[in-house]
C-alpha positions as CSV (number, residue, x, y, z in Angstrom):
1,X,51.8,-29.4,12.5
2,X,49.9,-31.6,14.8
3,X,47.2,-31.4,16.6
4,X,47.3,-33.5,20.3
5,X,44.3,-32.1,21.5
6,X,45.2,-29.7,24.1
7,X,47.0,-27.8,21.3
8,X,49.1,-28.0,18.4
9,X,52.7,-28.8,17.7
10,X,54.8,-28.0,14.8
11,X,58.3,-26.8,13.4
12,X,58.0,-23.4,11.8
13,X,60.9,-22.1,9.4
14,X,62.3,-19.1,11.1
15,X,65.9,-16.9,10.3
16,X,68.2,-16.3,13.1
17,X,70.2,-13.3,12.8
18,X,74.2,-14.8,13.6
19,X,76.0,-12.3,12.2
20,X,75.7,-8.6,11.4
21,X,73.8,-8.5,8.1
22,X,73.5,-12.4,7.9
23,X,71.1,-14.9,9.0
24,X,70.4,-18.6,9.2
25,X,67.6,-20.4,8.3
26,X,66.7,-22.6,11.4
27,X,63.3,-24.7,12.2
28,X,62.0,-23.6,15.2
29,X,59.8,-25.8,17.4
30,X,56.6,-24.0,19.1
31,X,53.3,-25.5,20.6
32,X,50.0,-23.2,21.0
33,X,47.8,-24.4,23.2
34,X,44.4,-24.2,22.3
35,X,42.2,-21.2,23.3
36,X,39.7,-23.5,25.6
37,X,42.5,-24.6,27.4
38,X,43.9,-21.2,28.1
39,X,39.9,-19.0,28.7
40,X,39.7,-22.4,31.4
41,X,43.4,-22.0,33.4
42,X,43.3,-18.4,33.0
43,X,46.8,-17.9,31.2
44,X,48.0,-15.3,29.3
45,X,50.7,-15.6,27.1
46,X,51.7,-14.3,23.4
47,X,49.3,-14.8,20.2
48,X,51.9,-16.7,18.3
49,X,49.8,-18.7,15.9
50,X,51.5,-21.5,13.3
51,X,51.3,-20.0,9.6
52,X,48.0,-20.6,8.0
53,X,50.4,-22.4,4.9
54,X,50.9,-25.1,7.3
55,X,48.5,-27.8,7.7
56,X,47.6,-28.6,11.2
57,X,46.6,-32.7,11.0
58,X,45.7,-35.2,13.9
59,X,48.4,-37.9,14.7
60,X,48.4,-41.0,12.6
61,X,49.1,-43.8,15.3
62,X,49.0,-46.3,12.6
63,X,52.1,-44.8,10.7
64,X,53.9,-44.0,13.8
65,X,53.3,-48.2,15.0
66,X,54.6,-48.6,11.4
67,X,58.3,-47.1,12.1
68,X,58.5,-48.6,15.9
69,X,57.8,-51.2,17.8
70,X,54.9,-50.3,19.9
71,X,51.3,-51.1,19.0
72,X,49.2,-48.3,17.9
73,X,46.6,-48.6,21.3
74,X,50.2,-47.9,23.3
75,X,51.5,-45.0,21.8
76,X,47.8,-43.1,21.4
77,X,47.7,-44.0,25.6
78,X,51.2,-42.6,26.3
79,X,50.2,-39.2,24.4
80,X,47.1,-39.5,26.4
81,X,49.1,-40.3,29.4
82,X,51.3,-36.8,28.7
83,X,48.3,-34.9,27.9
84,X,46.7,-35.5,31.2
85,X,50.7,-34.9,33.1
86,X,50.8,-31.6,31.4
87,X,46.8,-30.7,31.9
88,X,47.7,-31.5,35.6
89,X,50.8,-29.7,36.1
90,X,48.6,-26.5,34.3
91,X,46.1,-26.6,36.7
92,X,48.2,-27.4,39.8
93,X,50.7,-23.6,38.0
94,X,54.0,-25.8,37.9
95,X,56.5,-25.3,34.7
96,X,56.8,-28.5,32.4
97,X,59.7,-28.8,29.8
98,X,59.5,-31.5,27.9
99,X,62.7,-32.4,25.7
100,X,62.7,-34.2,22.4
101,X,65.9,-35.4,21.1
């Protein structure tokens, strides 16, 4: 899991149920944003918390400039960049997806 600063970000094992009686291990993406963020813009939503056996960490700019081409400064200012979208669309009450492929 990661921590981006206005929560944290991570891929959880979970089992879907596909069949009666079976089920299929998928990895299941979730973000919780963190409780500051939500006591502040008053939201409500579910407790789900990522399972204490996996380690939250903070993003390692360095290793991600390592395996692209972009300079550590530019990809720590386009998560800032995102962070500051998604805190605005929070406080303005619009719905933001955001789709990784």
């Amino acid at each position: 899991a990661v921590d981006i600063g206005l929560g944290s970000f991570a891929v959880v094992p979970v089992h879907a149920n596909v069949a009666e009686g079976k089920v299929l291990p998928v990895e299941r993406p979730m973000f919780i944003l963190n409780k500051t963020l939500k006591m502040f813009y008053n939201l409500e939503g579910d407790e789900t918390k990522i399972p204490e056996e996996i380690p939250v960490v903070q993003p390692d700019f360095e290793a991600m400039a390592a395996h692209t081409h972009f300079r550590h400064e530019i990809l720590e200012q386009c998560v800032q960049e995102t962070l500051l979208y998604f805190a605005g669309a929070l406080r303005e009450n619009k719905e933001v997806e955001f789709t990784f492929r």
